[in-house]
N, C-alpha and C positions, 0 to 999 in steps of 0.2 A: 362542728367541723374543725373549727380551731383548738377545740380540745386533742381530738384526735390525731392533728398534722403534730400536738405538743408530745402526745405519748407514741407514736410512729418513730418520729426524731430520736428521744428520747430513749427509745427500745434501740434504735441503729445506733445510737454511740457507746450504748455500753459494749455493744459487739465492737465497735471501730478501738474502743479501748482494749478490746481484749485481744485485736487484730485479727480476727478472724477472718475478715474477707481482704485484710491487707490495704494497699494503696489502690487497688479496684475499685475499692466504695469511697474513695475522697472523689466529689464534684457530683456523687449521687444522695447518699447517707445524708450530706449535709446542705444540701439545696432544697429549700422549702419548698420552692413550683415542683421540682421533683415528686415529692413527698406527695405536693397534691395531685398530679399527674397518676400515680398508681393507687391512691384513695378512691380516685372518680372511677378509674376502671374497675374499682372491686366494687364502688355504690358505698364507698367508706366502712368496708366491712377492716378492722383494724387489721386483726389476723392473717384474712386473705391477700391484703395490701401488704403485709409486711413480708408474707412468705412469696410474693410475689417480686418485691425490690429485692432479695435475699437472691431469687435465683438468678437476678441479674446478676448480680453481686458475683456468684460462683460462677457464671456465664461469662462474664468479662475475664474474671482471673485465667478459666480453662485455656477461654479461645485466645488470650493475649491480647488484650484490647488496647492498653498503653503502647506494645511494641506493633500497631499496624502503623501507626502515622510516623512510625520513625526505622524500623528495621524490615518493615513488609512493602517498601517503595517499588519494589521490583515488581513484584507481584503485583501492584495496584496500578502500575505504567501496563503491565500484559492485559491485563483486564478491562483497562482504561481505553486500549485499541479497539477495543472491539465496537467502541460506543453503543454500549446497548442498556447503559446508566448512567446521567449525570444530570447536573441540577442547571436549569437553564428558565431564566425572566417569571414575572412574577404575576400574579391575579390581579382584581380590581381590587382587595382589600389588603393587599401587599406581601402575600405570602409566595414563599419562593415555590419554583413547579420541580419537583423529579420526576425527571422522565424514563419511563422501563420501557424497553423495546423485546421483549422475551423471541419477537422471529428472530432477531438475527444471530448471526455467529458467536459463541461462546457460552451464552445464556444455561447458565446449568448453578446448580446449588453446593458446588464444593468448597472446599475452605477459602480458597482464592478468591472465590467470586461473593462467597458470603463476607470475606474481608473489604473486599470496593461498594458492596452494598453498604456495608456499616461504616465507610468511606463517606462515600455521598450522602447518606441520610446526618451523618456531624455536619457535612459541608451545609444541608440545608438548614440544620437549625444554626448552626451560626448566621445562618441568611437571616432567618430570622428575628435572633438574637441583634443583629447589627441595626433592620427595618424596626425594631422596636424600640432602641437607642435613638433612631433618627426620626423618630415621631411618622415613620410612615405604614406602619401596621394599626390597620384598622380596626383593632379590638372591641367587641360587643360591649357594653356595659356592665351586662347581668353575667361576663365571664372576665374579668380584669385579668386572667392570669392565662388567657388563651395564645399561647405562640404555635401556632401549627404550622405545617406546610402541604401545597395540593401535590397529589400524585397522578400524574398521565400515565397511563397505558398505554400501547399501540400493538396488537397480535397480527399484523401485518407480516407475510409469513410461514405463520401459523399454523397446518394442518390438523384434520381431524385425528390422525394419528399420532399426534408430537405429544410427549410427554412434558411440555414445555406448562400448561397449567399446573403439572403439580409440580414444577419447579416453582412458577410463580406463585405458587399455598405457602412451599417450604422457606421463601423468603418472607412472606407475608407474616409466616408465625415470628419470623424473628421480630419485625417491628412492632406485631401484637404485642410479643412478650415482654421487648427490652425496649420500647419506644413505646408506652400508652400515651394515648391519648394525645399524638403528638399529627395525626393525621386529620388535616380539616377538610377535604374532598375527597373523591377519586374519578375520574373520568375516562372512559375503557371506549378505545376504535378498535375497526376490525375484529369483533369481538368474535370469535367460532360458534357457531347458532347452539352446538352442545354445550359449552362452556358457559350460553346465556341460557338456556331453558335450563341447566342445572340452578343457574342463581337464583331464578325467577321462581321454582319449587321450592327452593332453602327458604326464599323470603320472606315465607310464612313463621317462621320460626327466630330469624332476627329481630333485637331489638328495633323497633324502630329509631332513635337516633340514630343508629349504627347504618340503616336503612338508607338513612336521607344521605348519610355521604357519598352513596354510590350513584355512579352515572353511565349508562351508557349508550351511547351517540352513538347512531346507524342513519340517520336520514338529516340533512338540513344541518349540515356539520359547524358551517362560520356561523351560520346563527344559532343555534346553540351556543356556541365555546363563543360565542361575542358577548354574554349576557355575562362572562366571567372573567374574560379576558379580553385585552388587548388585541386583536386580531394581527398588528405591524411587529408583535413581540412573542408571536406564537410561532411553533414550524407549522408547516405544507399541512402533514399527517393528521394533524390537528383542526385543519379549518384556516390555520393562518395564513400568513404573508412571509412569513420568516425563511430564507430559503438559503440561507450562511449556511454549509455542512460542518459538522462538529468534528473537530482536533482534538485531541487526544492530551497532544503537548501542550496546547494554549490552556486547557481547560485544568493541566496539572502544576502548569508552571509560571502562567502569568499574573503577575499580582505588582498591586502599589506600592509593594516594600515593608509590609508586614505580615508576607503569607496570603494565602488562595482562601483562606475559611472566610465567610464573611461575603468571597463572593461569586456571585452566578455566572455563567458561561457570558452571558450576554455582557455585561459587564466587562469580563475579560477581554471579549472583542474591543471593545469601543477603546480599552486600557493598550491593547498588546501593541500596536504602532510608538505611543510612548513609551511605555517599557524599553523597546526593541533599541529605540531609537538614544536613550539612555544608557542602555547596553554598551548600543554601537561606540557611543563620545568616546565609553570608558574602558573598550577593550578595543574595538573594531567592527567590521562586517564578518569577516570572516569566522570569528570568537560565535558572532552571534546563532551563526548559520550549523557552524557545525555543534551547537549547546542539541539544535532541533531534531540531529541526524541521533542523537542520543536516544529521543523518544518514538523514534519511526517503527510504525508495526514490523518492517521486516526484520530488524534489531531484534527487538522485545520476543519473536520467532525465535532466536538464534539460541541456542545452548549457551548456558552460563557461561560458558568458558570462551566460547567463539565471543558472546557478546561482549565481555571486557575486554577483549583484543580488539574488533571493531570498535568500542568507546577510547580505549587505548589512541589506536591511529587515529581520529578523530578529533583527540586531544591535540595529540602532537603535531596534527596539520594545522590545526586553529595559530600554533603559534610560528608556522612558516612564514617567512615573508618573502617569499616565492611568487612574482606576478602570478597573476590568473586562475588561482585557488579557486574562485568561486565556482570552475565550472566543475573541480571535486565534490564540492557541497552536496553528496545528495547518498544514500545509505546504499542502494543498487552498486554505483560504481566503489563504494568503500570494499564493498563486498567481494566485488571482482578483482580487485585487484590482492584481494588478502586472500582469494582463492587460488588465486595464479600463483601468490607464490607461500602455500603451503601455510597462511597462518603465521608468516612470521612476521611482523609489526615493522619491524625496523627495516624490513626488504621490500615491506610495500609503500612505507611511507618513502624510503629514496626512488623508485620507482613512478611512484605519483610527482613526486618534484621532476624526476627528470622529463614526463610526459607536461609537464607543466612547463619545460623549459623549450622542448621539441615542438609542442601548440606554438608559444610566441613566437619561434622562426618559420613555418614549414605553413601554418593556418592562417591566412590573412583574415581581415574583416568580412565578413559574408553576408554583408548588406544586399550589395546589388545579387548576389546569388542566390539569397533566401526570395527574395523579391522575383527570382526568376531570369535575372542579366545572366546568362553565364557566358564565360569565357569560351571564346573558336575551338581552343584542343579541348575544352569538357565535352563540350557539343560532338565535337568530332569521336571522342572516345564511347561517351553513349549513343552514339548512331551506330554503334559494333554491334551494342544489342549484348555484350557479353557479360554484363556486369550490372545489379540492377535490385529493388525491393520491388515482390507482387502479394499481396495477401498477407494470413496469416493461417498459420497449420489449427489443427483442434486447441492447443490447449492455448490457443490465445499466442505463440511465438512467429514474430514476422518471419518470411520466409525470402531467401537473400539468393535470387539464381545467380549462377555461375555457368556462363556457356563457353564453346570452343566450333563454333559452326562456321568464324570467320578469322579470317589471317589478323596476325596480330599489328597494331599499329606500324611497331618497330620504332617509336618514340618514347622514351625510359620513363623521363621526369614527366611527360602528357599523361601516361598511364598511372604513374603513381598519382598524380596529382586527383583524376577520378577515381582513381580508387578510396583517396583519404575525402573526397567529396561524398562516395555513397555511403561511407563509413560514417561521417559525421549526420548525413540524411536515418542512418538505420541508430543513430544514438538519441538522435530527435523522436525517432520513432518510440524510443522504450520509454525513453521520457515524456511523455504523451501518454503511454499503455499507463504509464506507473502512476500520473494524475489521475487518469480513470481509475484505477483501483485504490486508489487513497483512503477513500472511505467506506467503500466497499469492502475490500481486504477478504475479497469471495476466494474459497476453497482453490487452489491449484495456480492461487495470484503469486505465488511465491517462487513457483517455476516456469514464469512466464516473463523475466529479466533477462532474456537470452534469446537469439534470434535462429532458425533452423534453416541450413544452407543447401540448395537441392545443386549439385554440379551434372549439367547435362554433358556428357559426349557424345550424343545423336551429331553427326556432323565431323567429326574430330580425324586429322591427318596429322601429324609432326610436324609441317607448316605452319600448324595455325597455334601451337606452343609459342607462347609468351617467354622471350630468352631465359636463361638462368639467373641472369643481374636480376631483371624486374621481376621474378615470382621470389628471388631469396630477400630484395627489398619489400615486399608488399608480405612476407612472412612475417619479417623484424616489424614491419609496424603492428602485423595485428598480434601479437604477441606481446610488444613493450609500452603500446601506446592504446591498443583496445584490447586489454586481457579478457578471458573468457565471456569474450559476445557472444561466440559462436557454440549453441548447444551438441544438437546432432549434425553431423554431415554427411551426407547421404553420397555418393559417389556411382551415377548409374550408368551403366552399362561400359565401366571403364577398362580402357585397352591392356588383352591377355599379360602384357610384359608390366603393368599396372599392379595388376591383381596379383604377380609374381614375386615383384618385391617388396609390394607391402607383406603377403604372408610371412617372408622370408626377416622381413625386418621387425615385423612383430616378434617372432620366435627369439631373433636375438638380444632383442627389446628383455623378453620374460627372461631371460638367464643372464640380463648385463653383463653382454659381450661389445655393446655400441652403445657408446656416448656421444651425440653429435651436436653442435653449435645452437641450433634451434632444433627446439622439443616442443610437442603440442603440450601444454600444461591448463589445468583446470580442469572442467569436467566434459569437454570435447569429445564425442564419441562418433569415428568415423565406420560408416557402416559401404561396404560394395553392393552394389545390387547386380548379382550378374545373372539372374532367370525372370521373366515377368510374372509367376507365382511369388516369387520373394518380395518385388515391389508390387505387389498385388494386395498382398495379406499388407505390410508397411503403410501405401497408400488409402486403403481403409479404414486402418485403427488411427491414425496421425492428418491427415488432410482431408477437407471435402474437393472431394474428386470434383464437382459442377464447377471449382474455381482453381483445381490443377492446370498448367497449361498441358494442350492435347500430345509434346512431343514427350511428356513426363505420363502419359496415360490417362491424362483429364479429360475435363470434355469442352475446357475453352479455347477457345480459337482466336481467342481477339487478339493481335501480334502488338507486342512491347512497340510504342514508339517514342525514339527522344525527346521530342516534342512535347509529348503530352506528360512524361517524365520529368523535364527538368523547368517546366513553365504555366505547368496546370496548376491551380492553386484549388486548396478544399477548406472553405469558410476561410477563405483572405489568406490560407499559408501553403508553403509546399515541403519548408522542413516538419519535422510531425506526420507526412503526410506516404506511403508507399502507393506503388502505378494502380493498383486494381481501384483506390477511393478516387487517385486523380483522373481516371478514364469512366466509371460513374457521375463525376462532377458535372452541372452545368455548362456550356460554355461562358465565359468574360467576353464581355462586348468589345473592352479595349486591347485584347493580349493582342502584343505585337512582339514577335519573337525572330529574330531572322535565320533561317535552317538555305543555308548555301546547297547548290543543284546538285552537288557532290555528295554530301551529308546525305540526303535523301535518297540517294542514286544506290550508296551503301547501305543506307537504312532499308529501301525494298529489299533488297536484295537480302536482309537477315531474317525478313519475315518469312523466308523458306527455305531453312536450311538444308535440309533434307535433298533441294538439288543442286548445293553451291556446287561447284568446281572450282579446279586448281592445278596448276600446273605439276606433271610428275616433277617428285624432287629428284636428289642423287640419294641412292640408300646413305646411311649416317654411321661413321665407326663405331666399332662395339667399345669405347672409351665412352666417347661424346653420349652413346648411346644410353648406356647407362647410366653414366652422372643425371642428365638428364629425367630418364625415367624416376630415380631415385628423388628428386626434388618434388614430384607429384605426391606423394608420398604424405607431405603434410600441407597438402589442401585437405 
């Protein structure tokens, strides 16, 4: 055998002399474990071992193997979101575990993803590479030159239909090929009963060694995987205890100061609080926060081009020192506001500082309000009933109603003031939606950063219009201060002289003949519904009707109260939280809330709009009249 590994070597460096496979084959050609690694899988057949290192050789040079770890970062960050490969904690004989997840999202065999395979599978053997430096690989005797690592599987998933096995084949030949003998287990959940009766028939025809590495676990999972592993340092899918969900960014970017190779997910956890913390001394919090908005799945989504503009402003805010930055920190709202205004970097990052400057005067602390203290005019303004989060539509976007069934306060800065209160309650809300999908990162999670606004006019007289001052100030704000929150807006059954000058202002919209102070900007699409066929087919394909309310053509009934709006908490909170969860919730033993005989009085009274009254007005001049109508316009 040691003749053999001498004439193998031997044969590779006249080629590496004649450069035939170039800088490809330095760290293979001349690494003796190498050498022995593809002897053992040919059974030491010289030839066969050598035409075998050879096609690595030409397989590295093709696929670029030197330029993944350094020009293919992008592509390894996209692939890295998906978590459906990385290397995370280790066995009872100290080899690192790779984990494949073939059900989830992205799992497919193209060059990108066979690039973050061949990612992960370095990262593990450096794992190993490091446990064998550190005396903590527990190497057989009768194999001194054993560095393996274990392989999980989990087809969790999975269907009988998915083509996702011979994905998992077409990766599998890559490590047969370019990684012999570097595989010390494998152990397969949720295995498809096809996919196990096919193995179970091959198995007659497998090596036996080859045999003993496979495993697959259907029954009695922790004990099983405890006879191998650590059960506190395994995940859930496995049998274990380990229930951290895996990052993307931590798992690409956290390391002791020498780089990520060498170590495992788990690892990086117990690291990333130092690290961070290290960061923070020597740049700040802010540097640190927005490095993470770098790596966020809905980024690594974004077309080349959008995404350096988004890393762009990202940068340039890390180095604001503009109070309050932190509540930018988050890739959603980078988004929004670079859509509002058209993608230019330099108009959303002064934009973001000015909404940073307008929070420190205008938003107080919202201690006692998140807690559920609100203030007498909040109180008084949601007992209107007009303004409010219930639900969320089909694709997962809360839904923001907007009613006109009661006279308007006629108190300017009490009205704004609830208005930036439900505004901050529906930004609670996305950021909430958006932890949920973190790691999920499920199909259509990408257009569900936006909230869908149903405006009822069941109820509505020119009375109950909110003046020109407060709908042109609560425009400014949600345009300068919450840019594209607001997806679809739905506009139902709104008044004939309504529907007149939106057409009319569309049309001169399309031939830029009007330019006017506030412009709906971003991707706002306001729709009228003015036949109950039209919001019939609408209401269908967009919301479950069983949780529409009944004067929007639902079938619920249960009436909005403030009450239960601004002081019901769901699991200890109420920002995060919209009315349909807080009116399923339990009751609190201790909520003491005080709702004045008046507030109440008003509150019934919106739970039926349908027969408010109101006194006739004076008809209104066709000036007033207009202006007026024309301000509805961009609701």
């Amino acid at each position: 055998q040691k003749a053999a590994v001498e004439q193998l070597a031997e044969r590779l460096r006249k080629t590496k002399t004649d450069g035939a496979d170039g800088a490809e084959g330095e760290g293979l050609y001349d690494d003796v474990l190498a050498l022995v690694r593809y002897l053992r899988a040919r059974n030491w057949d010289l030839d066969l071992a050598e035409a075998l290192i050879r096609k690595t050789g030409t397989w590295r040079r093709d696929f670029g193997f030197s330029k993944i770890f350094t020009e293919s970062m992008d592509e390894i960050a996209q692939e890295a979101s998906f978590g459906n490969i990385y290397v995370r904690g280790y066995d009872k004989l100290g080899r690192p575990a790779l984990y494949l997840k073939p059900g989830r999202e992205g799992f497919n065999a193209e060059p990108a993803a066979v690039k973050y395979l061949v990612y992960c599978v370095e990262r593990a053997i450096a794992c190993v590479d490091k446990q064998a430096k550190l005396g903590h690989l527990r190497v057989p005797p009768e194999d001194p030159v054993a560095r393996k690592f274990v392989l999980l599987v989990d087809f969790q998933g999975v269907g009988l239909g998915s083509l996702v096995p011979l994905t998992v084949r077409d990766l599998m030949v890559v490590m047969q090929d370019h990684y012999p003998e570097r595989l010390g287990s494998a152990f397969f959940v949720n295995t498809p009963w096809l996919l196990h009766s096919f193995f179970t028939a091959a198995s007659a025809f497998l090596d036996p060694v080859t045999l003993a590495k496979f495993n697959f676990v259907s029954e009695e999972t922790s004990q099983t995987m405890e006879q191998h592993f650590d059960l506190s340092a395994l995940e859930n899918s496995f049998g274990g205890c380990d229930d951290e969900p895996f990052c993307s960014h931590i798992f690409l970017n956290t390391h002791g100061g020498e780089g990520v190779f060498g170590l495992e997910y788990s690892e990086q956890l117990r690291l990333s609080p130092q690290e961070l913390n290290a960061l923070q001394a020597d740049h700040g919090f802010e540097y640190v926060e927005f490095l993470h908005v770098y790596r966020h799945w809905r980024v690594l989504r974004l077309p080349s081009q959008k995404r350096h503009w988004l890393r762009q402003l990202a940068k340039q805010l890390s180095l604001c020192e503009e109070e309050g930055m932190d509540y930018f920190i988050e890739a959603s709202t980078l988004l929004r506001y670079l859509r509002a205004h058209e993608w230019d970097v330099d108009k959303a990052a002064a934009a973001v500082c000015a909404t940073a400057r307008w929070r420190k005067e205008h938003i107080p602390p919202l201690g006692d309000t998140q807690m559920g203290r609100c203030s007498a005019p909040i109180v008084r303004e949601c007992a209107l009933g007009r303004f409010y989060l219930r639900g969320f539509d089909k694709r997962g976007r809360p839904i923001v109603y907007v009613k006109f069934h009661h006279e308007d306060s006629g108190h300017f800065q009490e009205t704004i003031n609830y208005v930036i209160y439900v505004m901050e309650r529906l930004i609670a809300v996305l950021r909430r939606k958006e932890e949920s999908l973190l790691e999920k990162e499920v199909d259509g999670a990408a257009d569900a950063d936006c909230a869908t606004v149903l405006v009822d006019f069941n109820g509505y007289s020119p009375s109950h219009r909110p003046p020109l001052r407060t709908m042109l100030e609560a425009l400014r704000i949600f345009q300068e201060h919450y840019p594209d929150v607001f997806g679809d807006v739905f506009l139902y059954r709104p008044p004939a002289r309504l529907c007149f000058f939106y057409h009319a202002w569309q049309k001169m919209r399309c031939s830029s003949c009007l330019t006017l102070p506030i412009a709906p900007k971003g991707r706002s699409n306001v729709t009228l519904v003015t036949s109950a066929s039209q919001w019939r087919k609408i209401a269908q394909s967009l919301f479950d009707c069983e949780k529409l309310e009944w004067t929007l053509g639902g079938n619920t009934r249960q009436p909005f109260t403030s009450k239960t709006f601004l002081s019901k908490k769901v699991d200890g909170a109420i920002f995060g939280t919209e009315f349909e969860a807080q009116a399923a919730a339990p009751e609190e033993k201790r909520q003491r809330v005080s709702f004045s005989s008046v507030v109440l009085k008003v509150e019934e009274a919106a739970d039926t709009p349908a027969v408010i009254r109101h006194e006739p007005l004076e008809p209104e001049g066709i000036v007033t009249s207009t202006i007026n109508t024309i301000t509805w316009l961009f609701r």
